[in-house]
N, C-alpha and C positions, 0 to 999 in steps of 0.2 A: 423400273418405271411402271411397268404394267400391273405388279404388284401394290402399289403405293396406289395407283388409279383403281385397283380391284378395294380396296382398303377403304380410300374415301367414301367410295358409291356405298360401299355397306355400311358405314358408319351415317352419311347422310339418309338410308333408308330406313335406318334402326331411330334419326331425330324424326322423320316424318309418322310412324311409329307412334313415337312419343306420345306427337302429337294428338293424335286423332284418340288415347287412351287418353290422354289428361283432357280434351276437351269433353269429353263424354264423362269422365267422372269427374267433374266439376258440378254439373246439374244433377240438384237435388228435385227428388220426390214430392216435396209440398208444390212443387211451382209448374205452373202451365206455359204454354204461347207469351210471347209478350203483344203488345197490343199492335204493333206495327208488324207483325210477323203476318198477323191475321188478315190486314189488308193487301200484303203483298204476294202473299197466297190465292185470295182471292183477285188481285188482278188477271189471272190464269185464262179467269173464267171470262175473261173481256181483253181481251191481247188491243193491243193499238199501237201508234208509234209514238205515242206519248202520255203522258199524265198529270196532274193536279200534282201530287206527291213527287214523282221519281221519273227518271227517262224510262226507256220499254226494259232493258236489261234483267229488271227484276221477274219483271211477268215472264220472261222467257224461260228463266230458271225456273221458277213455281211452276208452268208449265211440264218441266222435265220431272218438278219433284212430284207431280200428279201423275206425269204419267207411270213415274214409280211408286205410286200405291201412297202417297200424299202424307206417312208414318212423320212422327215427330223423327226417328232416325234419319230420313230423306232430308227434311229440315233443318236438321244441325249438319247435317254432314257438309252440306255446301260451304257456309263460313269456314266450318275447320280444312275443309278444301286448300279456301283459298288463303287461310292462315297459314298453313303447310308450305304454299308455295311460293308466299313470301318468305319465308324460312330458306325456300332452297335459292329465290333468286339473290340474296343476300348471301349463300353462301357461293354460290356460279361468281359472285362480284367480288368476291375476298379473293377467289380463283384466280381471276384477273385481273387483279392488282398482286398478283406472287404470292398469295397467302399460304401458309404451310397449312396440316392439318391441326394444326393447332391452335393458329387463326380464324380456320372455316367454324372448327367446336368452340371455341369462345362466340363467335358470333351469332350463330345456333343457338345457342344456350341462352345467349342474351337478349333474343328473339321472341323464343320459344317460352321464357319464364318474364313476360314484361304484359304489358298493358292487352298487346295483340290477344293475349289467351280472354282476357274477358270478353274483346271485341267479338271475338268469333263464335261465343257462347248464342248470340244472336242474329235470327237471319232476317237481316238487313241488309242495303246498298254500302254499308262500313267496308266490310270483311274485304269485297273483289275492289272497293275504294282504296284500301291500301296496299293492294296486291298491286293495283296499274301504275299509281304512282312511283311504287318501289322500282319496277317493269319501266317504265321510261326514261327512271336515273342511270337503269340497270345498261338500257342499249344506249344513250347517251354516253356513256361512262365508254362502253363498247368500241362506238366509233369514236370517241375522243382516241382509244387506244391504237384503234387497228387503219382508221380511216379508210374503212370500208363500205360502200353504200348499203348495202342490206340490213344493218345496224339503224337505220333512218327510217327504213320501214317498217320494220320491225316497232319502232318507236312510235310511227302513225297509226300504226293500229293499236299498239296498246295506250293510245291516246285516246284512238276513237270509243273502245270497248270503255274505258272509264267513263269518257263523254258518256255516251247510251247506259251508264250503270248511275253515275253522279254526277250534276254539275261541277260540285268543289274543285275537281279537278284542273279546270278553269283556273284557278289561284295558281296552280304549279306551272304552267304557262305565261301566267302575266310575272311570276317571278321568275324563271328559266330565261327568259327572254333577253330580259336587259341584264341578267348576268351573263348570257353569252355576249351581246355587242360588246361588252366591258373588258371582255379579254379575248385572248387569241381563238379563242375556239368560235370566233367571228368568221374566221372562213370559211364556215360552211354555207355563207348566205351568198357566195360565191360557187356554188355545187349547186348544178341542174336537179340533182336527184334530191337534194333540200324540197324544194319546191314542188317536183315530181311525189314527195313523203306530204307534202301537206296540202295538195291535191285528192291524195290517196284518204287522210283522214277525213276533207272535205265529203266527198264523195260519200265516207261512212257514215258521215253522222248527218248528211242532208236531211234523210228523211225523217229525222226528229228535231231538227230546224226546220223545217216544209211542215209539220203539226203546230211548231210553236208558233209560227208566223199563223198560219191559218188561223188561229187562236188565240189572237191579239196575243201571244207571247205571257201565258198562263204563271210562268218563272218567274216571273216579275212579281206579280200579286202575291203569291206562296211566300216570296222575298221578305217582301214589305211586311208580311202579316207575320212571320219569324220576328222580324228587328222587333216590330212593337210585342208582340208577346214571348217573346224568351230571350232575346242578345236583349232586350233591355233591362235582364236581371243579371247578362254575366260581368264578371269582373276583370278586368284587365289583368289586374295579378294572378287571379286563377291562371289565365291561361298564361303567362307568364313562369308558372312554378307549377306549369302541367307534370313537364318531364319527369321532374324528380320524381313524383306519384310514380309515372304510366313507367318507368323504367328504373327501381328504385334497388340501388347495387348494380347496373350496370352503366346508369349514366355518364360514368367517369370513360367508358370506353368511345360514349358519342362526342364526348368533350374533346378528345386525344386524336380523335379523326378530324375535326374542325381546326386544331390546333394544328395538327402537320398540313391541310389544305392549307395554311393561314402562311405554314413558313418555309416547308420542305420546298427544295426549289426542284426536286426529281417529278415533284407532282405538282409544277406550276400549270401545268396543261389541264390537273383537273379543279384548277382555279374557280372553273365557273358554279361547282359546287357550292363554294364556300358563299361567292356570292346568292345564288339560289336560296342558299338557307334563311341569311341575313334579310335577304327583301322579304321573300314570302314570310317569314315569320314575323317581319314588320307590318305587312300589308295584314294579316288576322288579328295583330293587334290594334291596328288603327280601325278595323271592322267592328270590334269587339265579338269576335269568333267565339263558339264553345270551342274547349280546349281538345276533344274526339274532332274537331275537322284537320288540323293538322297533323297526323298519328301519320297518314300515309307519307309524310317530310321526314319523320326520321330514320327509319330501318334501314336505308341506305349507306348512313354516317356510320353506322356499328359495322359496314364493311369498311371502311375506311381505316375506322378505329383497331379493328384486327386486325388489318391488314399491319399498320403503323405500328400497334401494339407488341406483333409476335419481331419486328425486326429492332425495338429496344431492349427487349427483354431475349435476345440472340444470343450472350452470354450470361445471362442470369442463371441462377441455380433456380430449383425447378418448386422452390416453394413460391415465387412470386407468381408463376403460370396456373399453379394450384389455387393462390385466394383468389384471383381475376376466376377462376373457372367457378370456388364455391362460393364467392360473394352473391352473384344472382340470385342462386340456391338459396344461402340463409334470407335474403330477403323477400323470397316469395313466398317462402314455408308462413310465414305470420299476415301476411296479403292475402293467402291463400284462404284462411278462415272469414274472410272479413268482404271480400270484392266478387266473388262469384257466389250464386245463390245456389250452395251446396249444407245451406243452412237454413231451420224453420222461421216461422215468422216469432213466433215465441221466442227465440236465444236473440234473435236481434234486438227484440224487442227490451229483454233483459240484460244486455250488453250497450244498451245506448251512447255511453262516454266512447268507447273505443270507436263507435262507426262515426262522433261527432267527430273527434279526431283529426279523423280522414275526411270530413264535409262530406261525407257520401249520404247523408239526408237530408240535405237541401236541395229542395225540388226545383223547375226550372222557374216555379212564382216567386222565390227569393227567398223560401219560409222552408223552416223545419220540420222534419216529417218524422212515425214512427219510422218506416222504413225506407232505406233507399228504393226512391222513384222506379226505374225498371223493374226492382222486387215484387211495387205495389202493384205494376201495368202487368204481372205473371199470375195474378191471384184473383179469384171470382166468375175466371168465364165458364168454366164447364157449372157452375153453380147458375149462373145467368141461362146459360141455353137448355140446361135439362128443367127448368123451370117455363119457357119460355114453349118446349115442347110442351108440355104437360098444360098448359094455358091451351096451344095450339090442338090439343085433342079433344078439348072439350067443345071446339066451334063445330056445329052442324056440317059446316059446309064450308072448312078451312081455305080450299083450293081460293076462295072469296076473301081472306083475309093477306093483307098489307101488316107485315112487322117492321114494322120503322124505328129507327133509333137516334139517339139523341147525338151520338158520334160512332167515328168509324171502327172502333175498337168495340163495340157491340156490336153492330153490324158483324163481322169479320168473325168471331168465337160466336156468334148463332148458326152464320155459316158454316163454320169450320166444325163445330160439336155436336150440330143439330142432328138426331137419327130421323127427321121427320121431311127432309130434303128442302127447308124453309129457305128460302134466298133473302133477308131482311135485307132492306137499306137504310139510307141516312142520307139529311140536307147537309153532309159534314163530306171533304175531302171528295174523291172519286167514285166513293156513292153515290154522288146526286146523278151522274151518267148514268147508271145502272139500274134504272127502276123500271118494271117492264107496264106499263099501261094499256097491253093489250090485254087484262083480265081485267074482268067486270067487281071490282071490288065492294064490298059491302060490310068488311068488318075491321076493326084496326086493335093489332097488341100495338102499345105505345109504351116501346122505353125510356124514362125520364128519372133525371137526377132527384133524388129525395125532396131536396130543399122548393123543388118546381111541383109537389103535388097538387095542392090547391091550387093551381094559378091551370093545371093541367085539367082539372076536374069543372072548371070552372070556364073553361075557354070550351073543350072537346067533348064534353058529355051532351050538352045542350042538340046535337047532331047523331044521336044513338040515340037507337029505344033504349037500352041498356051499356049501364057503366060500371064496373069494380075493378079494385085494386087486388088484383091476383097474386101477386110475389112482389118480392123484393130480394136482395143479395143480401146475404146478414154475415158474409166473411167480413169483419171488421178490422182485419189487414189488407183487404184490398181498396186501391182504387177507386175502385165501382163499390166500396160499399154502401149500402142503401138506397140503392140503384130500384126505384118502381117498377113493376110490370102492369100495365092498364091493359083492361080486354073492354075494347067498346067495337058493341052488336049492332045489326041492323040500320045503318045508315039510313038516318032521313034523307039526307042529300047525296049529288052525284059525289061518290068522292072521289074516285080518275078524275074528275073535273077539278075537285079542288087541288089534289096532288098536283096536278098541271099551270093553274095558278101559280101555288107556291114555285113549282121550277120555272116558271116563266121571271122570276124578280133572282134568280143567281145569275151571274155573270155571264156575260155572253159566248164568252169563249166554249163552257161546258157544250162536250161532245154528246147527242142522248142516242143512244142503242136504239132506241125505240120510238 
């Protein structure tokens, strides 16, 4: 027995392993930050208990990764983190439901070579998003088993941590809910320490309910302003025929897991899964959900599915256990050229049928692009801010100049590249908090979209002695390409005074530092 336990643990260390080698050689050389990496990094530098964007969770981590030296390693390492340990709580769950080791490694495998490995390539609120949800099914599952109360706390806090990392989370609750009253595992709302667990998660997440309230409830607007510009380009069937994508060769094992909740009567107790699945998966599609919000819903099912999987196949000869292990395998090898950007912009660019294929360049405006969306949000910034320095050394008396941008994705890679210690901001996202108005400003770089030149020369010069177009981005696979740089000298007028203005007409809620 001891042996068998010495066994596992090495063989789950050798997948976490894996992991953290295939996430790091996934990211290719041509590609930088992506654009949300940038702002979340820069929360760091303005901690609160709350945000425009994200609950505090993120700033906390940026936090730690500044305090370890702020490297693109520190960066990545976190998502692969907590990609890693969704791998392990999935396989802790195969544990308990009896899984041999054959079931832990099929589930593992089917984990570790699926949708997750892109998610984690990026650091975003995704990566520890799908880790808490797995994390709640995990000690649910738990206490369904043991009817222990520490399984409940456990669950409040990895509720709470979600809550303070993402809303979404939210959904797995309104679905959880009414599939427990629905079936026996309804008794728990008859257990003190139920109530004493959702206390405990109250308690956690107050103080970023106590910001939102303060704040006329900032979620709401972010909300609204999603539906209208991006859910109102997704497609129900997308998210509908997400899986097969996000898990493509092992879907057949989250199917087998649903299927024995559905009939096995040895695991009618963990009934309320099944329901779970059913509603929350209903409830994203009557939202019209991007199909990445629900990714944290399924990693739980592929323990079920191992779990089910290694007790049919208990007298099988050992080539069925063999294609279930290398079916993932063959189909990530050809995903694997195609969904992580370990490839230039050039082959993409030259490969366009296959990336149609797959609809991975269709941007979130509904139209087609050269390359996939987050490829294009990786390209242009260090080109942006070592131009934006070099503008910045030519002012007399820089310490005077205001770098303002058009959104927070420049903002964020000026900050983040700048060797010239520039803080830029933006009327865009958590920017508009962050502009410090205690310097006497007298000069403005003005970042603006190509297409807005004139309309910029024409509105903001009239207020400088002096105006030119210094730079521009001429990467034509980025994003930001043709992105202006304006350098306007010598303000005629107060400009803290206008800057002030303009923050005076955003939203009231916005928190100002200053």
């Amino acid at each position: 027995m001891q042996n068998t336990s010495r066994l596992r643990n090495i063989v789950l260390f050798s997948f976490i392993i894996l992991k953290f080698i295939l996430q790091y050689h996934v990211l290719g050389d041509a590609y930088e930050l992506h654009r949300d990496e940038f702002l979340h990094l820069d929360q760091a530098n303005h901690l609160a208990w709350g945000y425009l964007s994200v609950p505090p969770m993120t700033s906390w981590i940026s936090y730690l990764i500044g305090l370890l030296g702020n490297s693109i390693f520190w960066i990545k390492f976190f998502p692969t983190l907590f990609g890693a340990l969704t791998m392990v709580v999935v396989w802790r769950a195969i544990e308990a439901l009896q899984g041999t080791l054959f079931a832990c490694i099929l589930g593992a495998t089917c984990i570790t070579l699926s949708v997750l490995c892109r998610l984690n390539v990026l650091y975003q609120p995704n990566s520890l998003d799908v880790l808490c949800w797995t994390s709640v099914y995990y000690f649910l599952l738990q206490y369904i088993r043991s009817d222990r109360p520490k399984w409940l706390y456990f669950l409040a806090v990895a509720f709470a941590i979600g809550f303070l990392n993402k809303y979404n989370i939210v959904f797995l609750f309104i679905g959880l809910f009414p599939a427990i009253t629905i079936t026996s595992a309804r008794k728990v709302f008859f257990s003190s320490h139920f109530y004493r667990a959702l206390l405990l998660a109250f308690v956690l997440v107050s103080p970023n309910l106590f910001w939102q309230y303060r704040y006329d409830f900032p979620v709401f607007l972010h909300l609204n302003e999603l539906a209208d510009t991006q859910l109102a380009h997704v497609s129900r069937w997308s998210f509908i025929s997400s899986p097969l994508f996000y898990f493509s060769g092992s879907l057949i094992l989250m199917l087998v897991g649903l299927y024995a909740l559905a009939t096995q009567k040895a695991w009618i107790t963990y009934r309320p899964f099944l329901w779970a699945f059913v509603l929350t998966f209903a409830l994203f599609i009557a939202l019209k959900a991007k199909s990445y919000y629900a990714i944290g819903m399924y990693p739980i099912y592929f323990a079920f599915g191992a779990a089910y999987t290694e007790k049919l196949l208990s007298n099988s000869t050992w080539f069925y256990r063999a294609a279930l292990m290398i079916l993932p395998i063959l189909f990530f090898l050809p995903m694997y050229n195609i969904a992580f950007p370990n490839k230039p912009p050039e082959y993409i660019v030259k490969h366009q049928e296959i990336y149609r294929t797959y609809d991975m360049l269709r941007w979130e405006d509904g139209k087609q692009h050269a390359l996939p969306q987050d490829f294009a949000d990786m390209l242009g910034w260090k080109e942006l801010a070592r131009k934006v320095d070099s503008v910045y050394s030519l002012i007399v008396s820089p310490e005077q100049a205001l770098v303002l941008c058009d959104n927070y994705g420049q903002a964020g890679a000026i900050n983040y590249y700048s060797t010239k210690g520039i803080q830029a901001v933006s009327f865009q996202a958590d920017y508009v908090n962050w502009f410090n108005l205690n310097k006497p400003y007298k000069h403005l770089i003005r970042i603006k979209q190509s297409r807005e030149e004139e309309q910029e020369m024409r509105t903001t010069a009239p207020f400088f002695r002096k105006s030119v177009k210094a730079g521009q981005v001429t990467n034509v696979y980025a994003r930001e390409y043709g992105t202006i740089i304006f350098l306007f000298t010598d303000s005629k007028i107060d400009l803290n005074e206008r800057i002030r203005a303009e923050l005076q007409v955003q939203p009231a809620f916005f928190h100002r530092d200053n």
